[in-house]
N, CA, C and O of each residue as an XYZ file, in Angstrom:
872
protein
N     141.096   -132.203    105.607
C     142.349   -132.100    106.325
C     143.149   -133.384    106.125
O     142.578   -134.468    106.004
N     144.476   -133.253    106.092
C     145.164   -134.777    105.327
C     146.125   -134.504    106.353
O     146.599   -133.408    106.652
N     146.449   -136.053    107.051
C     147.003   -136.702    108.406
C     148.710   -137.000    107.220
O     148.916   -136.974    106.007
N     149.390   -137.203    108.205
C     150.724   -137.316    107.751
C     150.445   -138.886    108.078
O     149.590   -139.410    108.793
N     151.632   -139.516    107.176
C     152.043   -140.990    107.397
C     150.933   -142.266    106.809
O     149.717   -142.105    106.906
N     151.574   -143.606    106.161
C     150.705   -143.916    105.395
C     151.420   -145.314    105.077
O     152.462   -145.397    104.426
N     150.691   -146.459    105.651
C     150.833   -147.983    105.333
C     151.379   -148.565    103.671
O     152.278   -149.335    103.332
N     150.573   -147.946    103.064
C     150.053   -148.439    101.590
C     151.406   -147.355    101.004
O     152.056   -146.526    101.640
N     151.505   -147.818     99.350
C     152.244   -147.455     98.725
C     151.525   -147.288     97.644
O     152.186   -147.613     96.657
N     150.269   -146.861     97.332
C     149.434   -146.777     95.932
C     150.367   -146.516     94.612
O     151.237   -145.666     94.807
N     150.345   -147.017     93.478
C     151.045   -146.619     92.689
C     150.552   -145.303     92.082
O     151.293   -144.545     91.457
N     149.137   -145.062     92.328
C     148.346   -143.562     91.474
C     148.308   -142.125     93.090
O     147.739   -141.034     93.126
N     149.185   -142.840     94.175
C     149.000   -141.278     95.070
C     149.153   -140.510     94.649
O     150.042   -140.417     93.803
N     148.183   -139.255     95.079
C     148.401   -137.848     94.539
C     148.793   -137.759     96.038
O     147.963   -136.914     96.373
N     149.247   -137.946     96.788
C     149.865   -137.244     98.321
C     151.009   -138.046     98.281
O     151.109   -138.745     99.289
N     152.069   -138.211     97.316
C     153.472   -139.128     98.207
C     154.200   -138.604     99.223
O     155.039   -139.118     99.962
N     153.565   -137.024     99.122
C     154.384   -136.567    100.443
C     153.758   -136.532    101.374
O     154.244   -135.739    102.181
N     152.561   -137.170    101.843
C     152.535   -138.063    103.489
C     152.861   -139.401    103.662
O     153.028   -139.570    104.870
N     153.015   -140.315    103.123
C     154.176   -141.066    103.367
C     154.270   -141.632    104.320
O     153.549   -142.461    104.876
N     155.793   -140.902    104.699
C     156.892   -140.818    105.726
C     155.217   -139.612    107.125
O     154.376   -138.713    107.121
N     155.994   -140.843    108.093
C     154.793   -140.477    109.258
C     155.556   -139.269    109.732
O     154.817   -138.421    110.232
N     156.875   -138.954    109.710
C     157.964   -137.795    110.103
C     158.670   -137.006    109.142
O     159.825   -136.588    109.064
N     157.024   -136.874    108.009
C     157.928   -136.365    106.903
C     157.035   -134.864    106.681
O     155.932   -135.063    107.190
N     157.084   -133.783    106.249
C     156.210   -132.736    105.692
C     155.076   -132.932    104.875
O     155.039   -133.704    103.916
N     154.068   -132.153    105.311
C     152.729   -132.828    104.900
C     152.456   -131.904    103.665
O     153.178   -130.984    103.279
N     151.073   -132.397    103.029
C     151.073   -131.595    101.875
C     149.841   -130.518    102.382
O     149.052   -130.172    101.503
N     149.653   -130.006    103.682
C     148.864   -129.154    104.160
C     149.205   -128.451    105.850
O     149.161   -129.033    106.934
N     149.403   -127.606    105.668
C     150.088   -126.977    106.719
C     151.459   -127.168    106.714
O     151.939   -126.393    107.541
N     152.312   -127.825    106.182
C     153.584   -127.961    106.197
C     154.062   -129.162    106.882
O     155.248   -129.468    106.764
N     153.068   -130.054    107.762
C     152.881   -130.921    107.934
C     152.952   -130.563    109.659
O     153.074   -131.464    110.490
N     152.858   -129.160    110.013
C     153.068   -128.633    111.117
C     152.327   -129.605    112.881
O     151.203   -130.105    112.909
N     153.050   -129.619    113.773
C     152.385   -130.593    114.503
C     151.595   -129.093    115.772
O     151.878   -127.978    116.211
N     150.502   -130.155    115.827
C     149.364   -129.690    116.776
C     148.753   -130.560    117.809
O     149.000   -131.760    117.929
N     147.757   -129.718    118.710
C     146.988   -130.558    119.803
C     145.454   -130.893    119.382
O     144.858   -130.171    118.583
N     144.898   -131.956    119.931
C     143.690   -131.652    119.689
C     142.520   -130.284    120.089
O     141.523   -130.057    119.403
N     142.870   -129.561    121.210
C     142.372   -128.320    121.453
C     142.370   -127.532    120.387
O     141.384   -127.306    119.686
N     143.939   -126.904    120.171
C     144.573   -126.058    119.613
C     143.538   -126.328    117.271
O     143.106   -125.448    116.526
N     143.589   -127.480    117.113
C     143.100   -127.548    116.313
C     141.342   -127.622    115.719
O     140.761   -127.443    114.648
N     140.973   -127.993    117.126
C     139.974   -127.767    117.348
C     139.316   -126.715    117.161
O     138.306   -126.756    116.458
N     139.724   -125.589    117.723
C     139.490   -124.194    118.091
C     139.319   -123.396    116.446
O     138.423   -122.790    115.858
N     140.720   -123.803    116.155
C     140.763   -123.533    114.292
C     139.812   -123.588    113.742
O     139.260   -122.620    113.218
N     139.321   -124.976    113.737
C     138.411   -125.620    112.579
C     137.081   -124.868    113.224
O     136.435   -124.011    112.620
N     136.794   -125.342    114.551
C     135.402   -124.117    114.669
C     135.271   -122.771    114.404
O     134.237   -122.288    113.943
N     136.322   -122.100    114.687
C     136.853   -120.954    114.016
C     136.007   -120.647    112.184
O     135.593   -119.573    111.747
N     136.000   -121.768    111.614
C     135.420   -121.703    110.316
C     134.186   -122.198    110.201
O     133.566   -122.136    109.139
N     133.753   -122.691    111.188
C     132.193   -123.464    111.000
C     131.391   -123.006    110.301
O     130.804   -123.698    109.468
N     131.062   -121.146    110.538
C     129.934   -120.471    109.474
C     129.708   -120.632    108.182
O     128.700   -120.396    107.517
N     131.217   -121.251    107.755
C     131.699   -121.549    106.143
C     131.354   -122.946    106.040
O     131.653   -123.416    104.942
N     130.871   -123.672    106.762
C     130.351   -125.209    106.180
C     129.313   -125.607    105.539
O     129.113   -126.696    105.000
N     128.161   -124.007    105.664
C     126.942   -124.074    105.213
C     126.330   -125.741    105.624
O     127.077   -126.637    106.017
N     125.304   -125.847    105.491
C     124.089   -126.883    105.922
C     125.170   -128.351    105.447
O     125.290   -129.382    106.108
N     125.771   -128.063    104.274
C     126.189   -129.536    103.854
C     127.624   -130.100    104.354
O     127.999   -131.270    104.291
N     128.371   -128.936    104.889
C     129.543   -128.864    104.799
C     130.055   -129.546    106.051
O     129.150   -129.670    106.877
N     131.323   -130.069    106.488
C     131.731   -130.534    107.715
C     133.078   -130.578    107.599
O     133.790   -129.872    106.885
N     133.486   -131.719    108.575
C     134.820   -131.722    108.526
C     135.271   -133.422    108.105
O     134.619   -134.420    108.411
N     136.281   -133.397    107.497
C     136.513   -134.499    106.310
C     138.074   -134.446    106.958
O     138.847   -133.489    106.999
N     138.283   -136.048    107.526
C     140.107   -136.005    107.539
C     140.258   -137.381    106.783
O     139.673   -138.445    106.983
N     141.299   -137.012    105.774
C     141.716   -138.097    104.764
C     143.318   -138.184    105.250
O     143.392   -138.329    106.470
N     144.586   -138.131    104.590
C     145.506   -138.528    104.223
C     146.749   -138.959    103.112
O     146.435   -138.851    101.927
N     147.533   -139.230    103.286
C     148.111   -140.149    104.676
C     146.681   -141.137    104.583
O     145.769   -141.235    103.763
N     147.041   -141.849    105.980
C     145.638   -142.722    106.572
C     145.736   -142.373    107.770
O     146.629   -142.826    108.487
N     144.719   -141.394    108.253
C     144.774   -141.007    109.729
C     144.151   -142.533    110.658
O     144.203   -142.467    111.886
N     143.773   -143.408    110.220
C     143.883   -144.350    111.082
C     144.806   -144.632    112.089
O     144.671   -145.072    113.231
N     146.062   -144.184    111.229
C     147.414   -144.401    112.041
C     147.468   -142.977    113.431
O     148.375   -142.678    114.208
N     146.161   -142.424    113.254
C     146.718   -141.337    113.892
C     144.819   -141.846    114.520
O     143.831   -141.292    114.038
N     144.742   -142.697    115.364
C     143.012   -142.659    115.062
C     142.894   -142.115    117.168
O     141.850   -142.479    117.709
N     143.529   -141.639    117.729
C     143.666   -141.548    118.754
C     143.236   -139.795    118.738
O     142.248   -139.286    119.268
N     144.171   -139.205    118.065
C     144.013   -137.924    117.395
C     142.920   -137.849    117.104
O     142.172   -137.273    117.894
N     142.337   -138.431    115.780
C     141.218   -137.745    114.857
C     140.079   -138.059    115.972
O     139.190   -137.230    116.161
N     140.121   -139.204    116.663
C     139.098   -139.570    117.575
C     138.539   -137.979    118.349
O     137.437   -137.459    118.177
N     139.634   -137.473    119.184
C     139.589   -136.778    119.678
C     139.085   -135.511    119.108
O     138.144   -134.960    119.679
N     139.564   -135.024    118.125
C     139.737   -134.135    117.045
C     138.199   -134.262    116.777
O     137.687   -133.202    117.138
N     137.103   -135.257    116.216
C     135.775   -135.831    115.606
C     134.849   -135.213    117.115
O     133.678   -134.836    117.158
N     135.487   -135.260    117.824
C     134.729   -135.558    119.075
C     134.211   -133.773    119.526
O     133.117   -133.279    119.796
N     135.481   -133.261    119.439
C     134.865   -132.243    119.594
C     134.323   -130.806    118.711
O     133.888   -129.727    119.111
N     134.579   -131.364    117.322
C     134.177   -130.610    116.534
C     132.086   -131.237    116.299
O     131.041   -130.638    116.047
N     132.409   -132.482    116.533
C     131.160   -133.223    116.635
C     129.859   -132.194    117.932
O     128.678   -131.898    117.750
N     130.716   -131.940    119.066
C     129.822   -131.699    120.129
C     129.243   -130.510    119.695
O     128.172   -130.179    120.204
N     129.965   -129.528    118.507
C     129.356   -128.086    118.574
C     128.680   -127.968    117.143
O     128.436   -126.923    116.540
N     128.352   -129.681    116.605
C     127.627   -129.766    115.579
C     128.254   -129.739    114.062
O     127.668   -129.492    113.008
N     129.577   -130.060    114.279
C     129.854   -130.110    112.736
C     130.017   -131.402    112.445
O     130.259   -132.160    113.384
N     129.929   -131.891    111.210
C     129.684   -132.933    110.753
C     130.833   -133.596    110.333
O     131.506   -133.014    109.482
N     131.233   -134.741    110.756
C     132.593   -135.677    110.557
C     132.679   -137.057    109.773
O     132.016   -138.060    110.035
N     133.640   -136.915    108.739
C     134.208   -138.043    107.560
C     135.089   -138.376    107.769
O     135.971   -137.526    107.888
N     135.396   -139.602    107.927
C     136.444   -140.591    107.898
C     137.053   -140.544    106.233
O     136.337   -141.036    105.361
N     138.260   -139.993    105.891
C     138.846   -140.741    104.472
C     139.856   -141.414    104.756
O     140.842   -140.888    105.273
N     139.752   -143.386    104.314
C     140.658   -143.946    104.708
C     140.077   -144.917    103.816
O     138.908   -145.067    103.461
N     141.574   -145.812    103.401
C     142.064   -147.168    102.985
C     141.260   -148.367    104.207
O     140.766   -149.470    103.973
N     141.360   -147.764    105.265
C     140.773   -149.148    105.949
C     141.969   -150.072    106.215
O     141.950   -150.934    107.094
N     142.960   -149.851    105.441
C     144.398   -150.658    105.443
C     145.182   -150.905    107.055
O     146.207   -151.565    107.220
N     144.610   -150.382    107.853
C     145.376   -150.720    109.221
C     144.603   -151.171    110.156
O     143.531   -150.640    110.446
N     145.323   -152.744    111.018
C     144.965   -153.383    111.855
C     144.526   -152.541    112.784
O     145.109   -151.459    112.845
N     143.011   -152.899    114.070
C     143.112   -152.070    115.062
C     141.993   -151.666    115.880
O     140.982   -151.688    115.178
N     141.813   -151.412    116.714
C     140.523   -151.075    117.179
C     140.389   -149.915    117.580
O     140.968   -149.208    118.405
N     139.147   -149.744    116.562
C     138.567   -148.227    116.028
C     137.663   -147.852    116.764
O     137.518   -146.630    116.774
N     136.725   -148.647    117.640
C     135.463   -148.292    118.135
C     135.491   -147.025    118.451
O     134.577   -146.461    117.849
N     136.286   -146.063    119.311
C     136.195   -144.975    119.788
C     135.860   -144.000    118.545
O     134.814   -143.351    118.544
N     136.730   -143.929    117.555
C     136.920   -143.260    116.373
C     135.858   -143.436    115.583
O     135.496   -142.339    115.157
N     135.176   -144.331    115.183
C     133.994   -144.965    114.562
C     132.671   -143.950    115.121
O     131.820   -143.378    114.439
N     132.846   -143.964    116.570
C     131.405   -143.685    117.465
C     131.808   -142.437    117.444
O     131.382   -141.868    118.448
N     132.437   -141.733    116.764
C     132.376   -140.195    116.496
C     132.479   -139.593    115.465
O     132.773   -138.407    115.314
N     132.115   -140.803    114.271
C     132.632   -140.306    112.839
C     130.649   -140.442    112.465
O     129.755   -141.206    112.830
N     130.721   -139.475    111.746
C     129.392   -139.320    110.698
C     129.311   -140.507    109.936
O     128.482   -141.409    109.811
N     130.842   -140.133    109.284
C     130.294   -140.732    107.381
C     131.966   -141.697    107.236
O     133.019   -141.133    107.531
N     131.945   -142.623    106.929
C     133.276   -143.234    106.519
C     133.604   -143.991    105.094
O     133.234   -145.037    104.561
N     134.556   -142.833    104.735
C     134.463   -142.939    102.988
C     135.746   -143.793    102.670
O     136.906   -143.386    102.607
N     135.277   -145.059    102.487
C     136.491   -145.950    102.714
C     136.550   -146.421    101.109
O     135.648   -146.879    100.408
N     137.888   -146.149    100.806
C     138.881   -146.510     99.660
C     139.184   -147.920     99.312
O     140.206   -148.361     99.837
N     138.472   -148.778     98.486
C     138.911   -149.999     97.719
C     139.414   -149.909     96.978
O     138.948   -149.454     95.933
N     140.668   -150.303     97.114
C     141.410   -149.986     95.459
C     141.363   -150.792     94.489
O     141.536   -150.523     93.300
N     141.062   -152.085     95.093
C     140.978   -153.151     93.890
C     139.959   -154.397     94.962
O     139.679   -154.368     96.160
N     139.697   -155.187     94.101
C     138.884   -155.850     94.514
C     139.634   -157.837     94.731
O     139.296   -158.592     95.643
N     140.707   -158.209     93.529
C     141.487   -159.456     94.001
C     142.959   -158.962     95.151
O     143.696   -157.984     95.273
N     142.812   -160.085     95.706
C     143.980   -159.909     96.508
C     145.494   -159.144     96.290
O     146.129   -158.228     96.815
N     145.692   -160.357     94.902
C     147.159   -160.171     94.494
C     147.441   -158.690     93.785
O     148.454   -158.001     93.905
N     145.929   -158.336     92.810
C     146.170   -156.816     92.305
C     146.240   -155.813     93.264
O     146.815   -154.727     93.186
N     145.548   -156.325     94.245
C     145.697   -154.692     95.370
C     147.082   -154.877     95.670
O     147.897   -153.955     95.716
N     147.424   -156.509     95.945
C     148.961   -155.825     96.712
C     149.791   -155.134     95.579
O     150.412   -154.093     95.793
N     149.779   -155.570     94.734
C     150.868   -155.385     93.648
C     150.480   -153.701     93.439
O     151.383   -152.868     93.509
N     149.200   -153.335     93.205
C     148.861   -151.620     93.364
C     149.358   -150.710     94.357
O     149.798   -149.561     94.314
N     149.099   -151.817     95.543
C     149.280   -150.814     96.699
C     150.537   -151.564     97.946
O     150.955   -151.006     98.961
N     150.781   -152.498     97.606
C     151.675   -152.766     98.821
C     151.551   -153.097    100.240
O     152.402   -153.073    101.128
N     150.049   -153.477    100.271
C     149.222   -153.635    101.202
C     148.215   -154.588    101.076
O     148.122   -155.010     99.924
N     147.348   -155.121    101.955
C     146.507   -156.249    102.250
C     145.109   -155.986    101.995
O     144.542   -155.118    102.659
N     144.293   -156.847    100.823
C     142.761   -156.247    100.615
C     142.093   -156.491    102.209
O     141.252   -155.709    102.652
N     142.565   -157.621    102.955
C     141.816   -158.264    104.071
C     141.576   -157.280    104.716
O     140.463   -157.198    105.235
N     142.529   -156.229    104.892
C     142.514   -155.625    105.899
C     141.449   -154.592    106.002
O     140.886   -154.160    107.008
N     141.252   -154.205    104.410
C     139.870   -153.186    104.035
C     138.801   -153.844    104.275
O     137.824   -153.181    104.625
N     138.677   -155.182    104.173
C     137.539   -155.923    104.502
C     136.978   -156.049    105.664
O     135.823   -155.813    106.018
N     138.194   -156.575    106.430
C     137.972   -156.084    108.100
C     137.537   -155.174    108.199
O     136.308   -155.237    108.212
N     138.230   -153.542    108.355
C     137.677   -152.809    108.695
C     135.909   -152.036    108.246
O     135.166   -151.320    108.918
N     135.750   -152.670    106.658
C     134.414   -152.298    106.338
C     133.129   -153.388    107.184
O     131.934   -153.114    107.295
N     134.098   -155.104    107.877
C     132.924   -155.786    108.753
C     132.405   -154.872    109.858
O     131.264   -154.762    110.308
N     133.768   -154.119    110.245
C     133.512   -153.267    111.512
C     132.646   -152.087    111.600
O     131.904   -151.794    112.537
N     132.845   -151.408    110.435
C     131.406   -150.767    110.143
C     130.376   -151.163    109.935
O     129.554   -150.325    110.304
N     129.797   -152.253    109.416
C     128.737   -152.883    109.490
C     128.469   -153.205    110.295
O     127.244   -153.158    110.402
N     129.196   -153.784    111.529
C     128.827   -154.252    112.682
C     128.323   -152.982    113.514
O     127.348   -153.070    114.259
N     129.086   -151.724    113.333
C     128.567   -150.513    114.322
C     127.450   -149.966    113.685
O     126.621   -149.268    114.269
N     127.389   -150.411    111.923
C     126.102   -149.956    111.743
C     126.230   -148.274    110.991
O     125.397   -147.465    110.585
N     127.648   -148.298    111.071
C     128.199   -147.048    110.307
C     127.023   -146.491    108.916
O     126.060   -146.978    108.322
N     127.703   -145.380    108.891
C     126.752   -144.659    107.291
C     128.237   -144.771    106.550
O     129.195   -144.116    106.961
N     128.309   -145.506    105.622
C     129.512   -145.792    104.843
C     129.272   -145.457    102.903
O     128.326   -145.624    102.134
N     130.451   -145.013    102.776
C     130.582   -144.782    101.241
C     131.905   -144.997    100.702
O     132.925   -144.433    101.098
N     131.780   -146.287     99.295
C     132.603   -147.162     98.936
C     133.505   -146.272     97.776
O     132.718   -145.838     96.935
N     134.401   -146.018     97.588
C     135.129   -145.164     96.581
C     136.205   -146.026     96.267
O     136.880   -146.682     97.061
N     136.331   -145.946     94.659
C     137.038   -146.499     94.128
C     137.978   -145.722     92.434
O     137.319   -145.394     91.447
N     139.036   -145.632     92.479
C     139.834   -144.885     91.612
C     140.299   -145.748     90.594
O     141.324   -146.424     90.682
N     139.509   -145.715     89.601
C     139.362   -146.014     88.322
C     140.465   -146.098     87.418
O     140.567   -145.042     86.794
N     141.524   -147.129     87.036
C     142.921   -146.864     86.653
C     142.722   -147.564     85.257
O     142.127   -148.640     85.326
N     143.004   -147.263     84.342
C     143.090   -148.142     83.093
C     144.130   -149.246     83.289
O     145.124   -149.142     84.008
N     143.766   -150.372     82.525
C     144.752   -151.629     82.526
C     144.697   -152.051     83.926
O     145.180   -153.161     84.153
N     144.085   -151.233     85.164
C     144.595   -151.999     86.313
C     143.285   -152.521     86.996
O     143.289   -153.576     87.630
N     142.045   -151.667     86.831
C     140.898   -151.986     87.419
C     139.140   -151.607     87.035
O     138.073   -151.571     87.648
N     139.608   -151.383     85.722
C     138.642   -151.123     85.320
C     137.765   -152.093     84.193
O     137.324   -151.667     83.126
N     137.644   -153.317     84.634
C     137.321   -154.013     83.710
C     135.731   -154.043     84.513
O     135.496   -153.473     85.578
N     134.767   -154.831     83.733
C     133.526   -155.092     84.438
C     133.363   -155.806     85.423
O     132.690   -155.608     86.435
N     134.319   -157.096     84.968
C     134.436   -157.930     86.356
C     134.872   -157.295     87.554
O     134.104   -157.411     88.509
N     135.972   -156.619     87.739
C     136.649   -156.190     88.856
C     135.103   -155.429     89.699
O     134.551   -155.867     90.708
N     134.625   -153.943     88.711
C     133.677   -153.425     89.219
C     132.432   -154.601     89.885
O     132.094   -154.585     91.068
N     132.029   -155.306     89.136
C     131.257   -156.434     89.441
C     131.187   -156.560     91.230
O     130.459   -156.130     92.125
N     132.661   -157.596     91.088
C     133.049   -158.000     92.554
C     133.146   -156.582     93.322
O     132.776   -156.540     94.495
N     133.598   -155.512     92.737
C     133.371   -154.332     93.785
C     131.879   -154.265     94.511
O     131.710   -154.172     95.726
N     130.829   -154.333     93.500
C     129.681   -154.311     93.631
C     128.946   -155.403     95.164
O     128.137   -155.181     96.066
N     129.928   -156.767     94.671
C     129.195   -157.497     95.290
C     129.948   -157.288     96.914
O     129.237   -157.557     97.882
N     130.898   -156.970     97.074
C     131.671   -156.332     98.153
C     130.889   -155.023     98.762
O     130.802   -154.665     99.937
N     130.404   -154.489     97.694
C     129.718   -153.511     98.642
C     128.423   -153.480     99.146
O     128.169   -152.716    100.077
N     127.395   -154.343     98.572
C     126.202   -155.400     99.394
C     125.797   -153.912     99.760
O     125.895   -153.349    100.850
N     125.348   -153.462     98.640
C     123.995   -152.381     99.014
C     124.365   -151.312     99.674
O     123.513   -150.693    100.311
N     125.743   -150.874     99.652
C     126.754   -149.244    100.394
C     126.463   -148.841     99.230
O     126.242   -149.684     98.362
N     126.400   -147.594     98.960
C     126.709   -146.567     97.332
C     128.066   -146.358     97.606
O     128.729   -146.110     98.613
N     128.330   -146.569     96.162
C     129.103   -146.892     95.506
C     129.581   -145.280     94.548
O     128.729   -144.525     94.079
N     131.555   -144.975     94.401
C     131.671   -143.709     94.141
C     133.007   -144.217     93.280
O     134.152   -144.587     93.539
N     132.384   -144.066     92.399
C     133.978   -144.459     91.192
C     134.419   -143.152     90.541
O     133.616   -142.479     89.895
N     135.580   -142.821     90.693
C     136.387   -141.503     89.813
C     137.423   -141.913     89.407
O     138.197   -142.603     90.070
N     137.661   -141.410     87.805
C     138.863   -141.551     87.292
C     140.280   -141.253     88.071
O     140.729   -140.488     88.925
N     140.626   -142.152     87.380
C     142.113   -141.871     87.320
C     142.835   -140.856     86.777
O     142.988   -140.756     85.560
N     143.476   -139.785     87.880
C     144.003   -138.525     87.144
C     145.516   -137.960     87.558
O     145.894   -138.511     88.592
N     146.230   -137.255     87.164
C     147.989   -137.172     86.887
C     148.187   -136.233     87.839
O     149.368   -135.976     88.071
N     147.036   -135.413     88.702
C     147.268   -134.185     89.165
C     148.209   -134.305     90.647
O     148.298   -133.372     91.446
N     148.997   -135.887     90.855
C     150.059   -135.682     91.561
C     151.251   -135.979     90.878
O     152.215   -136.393     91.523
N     151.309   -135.845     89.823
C     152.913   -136.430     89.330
C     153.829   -135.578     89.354
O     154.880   -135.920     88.811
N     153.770   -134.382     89.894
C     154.242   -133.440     90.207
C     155.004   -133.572     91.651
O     156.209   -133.444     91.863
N     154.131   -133.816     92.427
C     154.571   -134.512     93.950
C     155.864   -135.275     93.871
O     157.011   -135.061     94.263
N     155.130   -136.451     93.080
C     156.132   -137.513     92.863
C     157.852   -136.841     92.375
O     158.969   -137.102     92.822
N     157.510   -136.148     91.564
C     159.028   -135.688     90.501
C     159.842   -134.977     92.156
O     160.821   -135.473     92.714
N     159.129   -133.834     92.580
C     159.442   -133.197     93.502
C     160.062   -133.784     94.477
O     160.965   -133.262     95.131
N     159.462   -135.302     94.693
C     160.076   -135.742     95.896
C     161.796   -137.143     95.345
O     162.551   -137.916     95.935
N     161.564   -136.685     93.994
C     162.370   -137.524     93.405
C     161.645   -138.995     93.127
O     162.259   -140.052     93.278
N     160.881   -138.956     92.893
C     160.153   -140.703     92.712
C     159.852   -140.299     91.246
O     159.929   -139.225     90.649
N     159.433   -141.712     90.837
C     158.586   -141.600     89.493
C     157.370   -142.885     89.607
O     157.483   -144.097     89.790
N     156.422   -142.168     89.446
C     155.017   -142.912     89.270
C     154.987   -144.192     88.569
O     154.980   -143.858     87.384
N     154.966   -145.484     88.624
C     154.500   -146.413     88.012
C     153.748   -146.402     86.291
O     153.936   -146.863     85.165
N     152.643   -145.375     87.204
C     151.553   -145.215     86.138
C     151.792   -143.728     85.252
O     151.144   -143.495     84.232
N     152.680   -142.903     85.733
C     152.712   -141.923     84.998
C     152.269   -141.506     83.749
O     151.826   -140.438     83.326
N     152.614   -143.189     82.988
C     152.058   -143.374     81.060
C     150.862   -143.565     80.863
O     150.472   -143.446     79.702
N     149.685   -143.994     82.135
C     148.872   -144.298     82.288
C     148.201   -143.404     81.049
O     148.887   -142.456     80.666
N     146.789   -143.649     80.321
C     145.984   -143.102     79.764
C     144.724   -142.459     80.547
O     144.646   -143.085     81.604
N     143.659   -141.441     80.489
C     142.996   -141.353     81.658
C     141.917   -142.080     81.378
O     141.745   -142.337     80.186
N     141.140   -142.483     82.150
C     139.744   -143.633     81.558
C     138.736   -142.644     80.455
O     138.227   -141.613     80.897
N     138.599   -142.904     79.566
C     137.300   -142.782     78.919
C     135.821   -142.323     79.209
O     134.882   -143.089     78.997
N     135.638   -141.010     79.715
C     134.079   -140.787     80.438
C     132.873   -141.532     80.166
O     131.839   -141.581     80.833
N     133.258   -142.276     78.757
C     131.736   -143.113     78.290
C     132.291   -144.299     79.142
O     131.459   -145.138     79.486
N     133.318   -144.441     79.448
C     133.598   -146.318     79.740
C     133.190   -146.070     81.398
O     132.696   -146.947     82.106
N     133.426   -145.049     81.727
C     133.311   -144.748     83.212
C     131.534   -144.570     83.747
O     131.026   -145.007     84.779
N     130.871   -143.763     82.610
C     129.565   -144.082     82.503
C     129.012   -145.558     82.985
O     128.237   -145.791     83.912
N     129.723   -146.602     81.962
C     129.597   -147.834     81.780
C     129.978   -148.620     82.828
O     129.208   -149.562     83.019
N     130.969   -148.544     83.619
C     130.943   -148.697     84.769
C     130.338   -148.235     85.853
O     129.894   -148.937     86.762
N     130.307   -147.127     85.793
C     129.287   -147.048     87.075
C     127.418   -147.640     86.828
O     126.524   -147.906     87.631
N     127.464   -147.641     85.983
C     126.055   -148.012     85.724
C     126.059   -149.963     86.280
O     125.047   -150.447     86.788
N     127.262   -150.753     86.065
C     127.586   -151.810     86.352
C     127.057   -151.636     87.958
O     126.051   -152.158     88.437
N     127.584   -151.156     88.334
C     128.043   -151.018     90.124
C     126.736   -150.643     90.592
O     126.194   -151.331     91.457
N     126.080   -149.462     90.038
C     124.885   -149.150     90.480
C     125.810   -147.696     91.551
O     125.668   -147.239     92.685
N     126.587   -147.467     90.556
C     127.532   -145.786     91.032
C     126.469   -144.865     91.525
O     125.287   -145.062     91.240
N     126.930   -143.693     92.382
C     126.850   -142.775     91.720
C     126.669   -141.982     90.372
O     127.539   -142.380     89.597
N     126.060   -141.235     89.919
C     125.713   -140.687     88.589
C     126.121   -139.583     88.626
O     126.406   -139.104     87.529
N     126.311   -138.779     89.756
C     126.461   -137.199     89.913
C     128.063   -137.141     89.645
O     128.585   -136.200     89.046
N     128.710   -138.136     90.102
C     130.079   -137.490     90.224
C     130.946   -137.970     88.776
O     130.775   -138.811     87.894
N     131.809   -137.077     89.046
C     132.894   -136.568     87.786
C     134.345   -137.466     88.325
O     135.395   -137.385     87.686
């Protein structure tokens, strides 16, 4: 499920249309709801989660909305479905409530030096850092994901320091892929990276083997 509204300015979003926190989402229409009312929905589908399946809210960065998802985690949590955090980590704040009802928190590094994340994303690495101390401190079940861009972050070193940033979390690297540039045109923007090339599956091999990746994923 993807939260409207969004700190960061990634140059590779495949969602530019959450954004704008008052703008149309790229799921449901960006339609506004309660936590009950959505609640009810999503259990509504539970039989379909099978043993592995749960509920996953990405974005946008529902951080900005962490009052909501809190709520939202909480009670899809009580009747046993299973809850993921997808977030940048990019916003100041205190999460505890939201944290102590999330399963799994699949937090997004986009780069690993300061100056490249901002210049990628328009936003502060510190702030991902913070928020991944804060999972460590609660002791979270955390998983490190990182989007693989040619020319921007895929060298060994970068992965390296990803590595050493992630101090024994598994680690989830996926290419870099075009399947929002469509978004972008639509909303009148044009992608940075649009010319981008896509990474190389052997070089991506090669990296994840650096990191101590994942192997399963594509």
């Amino acid at each position: 499920m993807f939260m409207q509204g969004c700190v960061l300015r990634c140059q590779y979003c495949h969602n530019p249309d959450t954004w704008n926190a008052g703008g149309r989402g790229s799921v449901g229409c960006g339609s506004e709801t309660t936590v009950p009312e959505l609640t009810e929905r999503i259990l509504r589908l539970k039989t379909y989660f099978g043993k592995r399946g749960g509920l996953t809210v990405s974005g946008g960065e529902p951080l900005l909305q962490a009052e909501f998802v809190a709520g939202l985690f909480a009670g899809v949590k009580a009747c046993g479905v299973h809850t993921a955090l997808d977030t940048s980590g990019a916003v100041q704040g205190d999460f505890g409530e939201l944290l102590g009802v999330t399963d799994l928190v699949i937090l997004d590094v986009k780069h690993t030096a300061p100056e490249a994340y901002r210049a990628l994303t328009s936003g502060e690495l510190q702030n991902t850092l913070d928020f991944l101390g804060t999972c460590r401190a609660l002791n979270k079940n955390v998983l490190i994901r990182q989007v693989i861009i040619p020319g921007v972050n895929d060298t060994a070193e970068q992965v390296t320091a990803l590595k050493k940033i992630a101090a024994g979390i598994p680690i989830e690297l996926k290419p870099y892929h075009r399947l929002g540039l469509q978004k972008w045109e639509a909303l009148g923007k044009t992608s940075p990276l649009q010319n981008t090339p896509l990474p190389a599956p052997e070089h991506m091999e090669e990296l994840r083997k650096i990191a101590g990746a994942l192997t399963d994923q594509t």
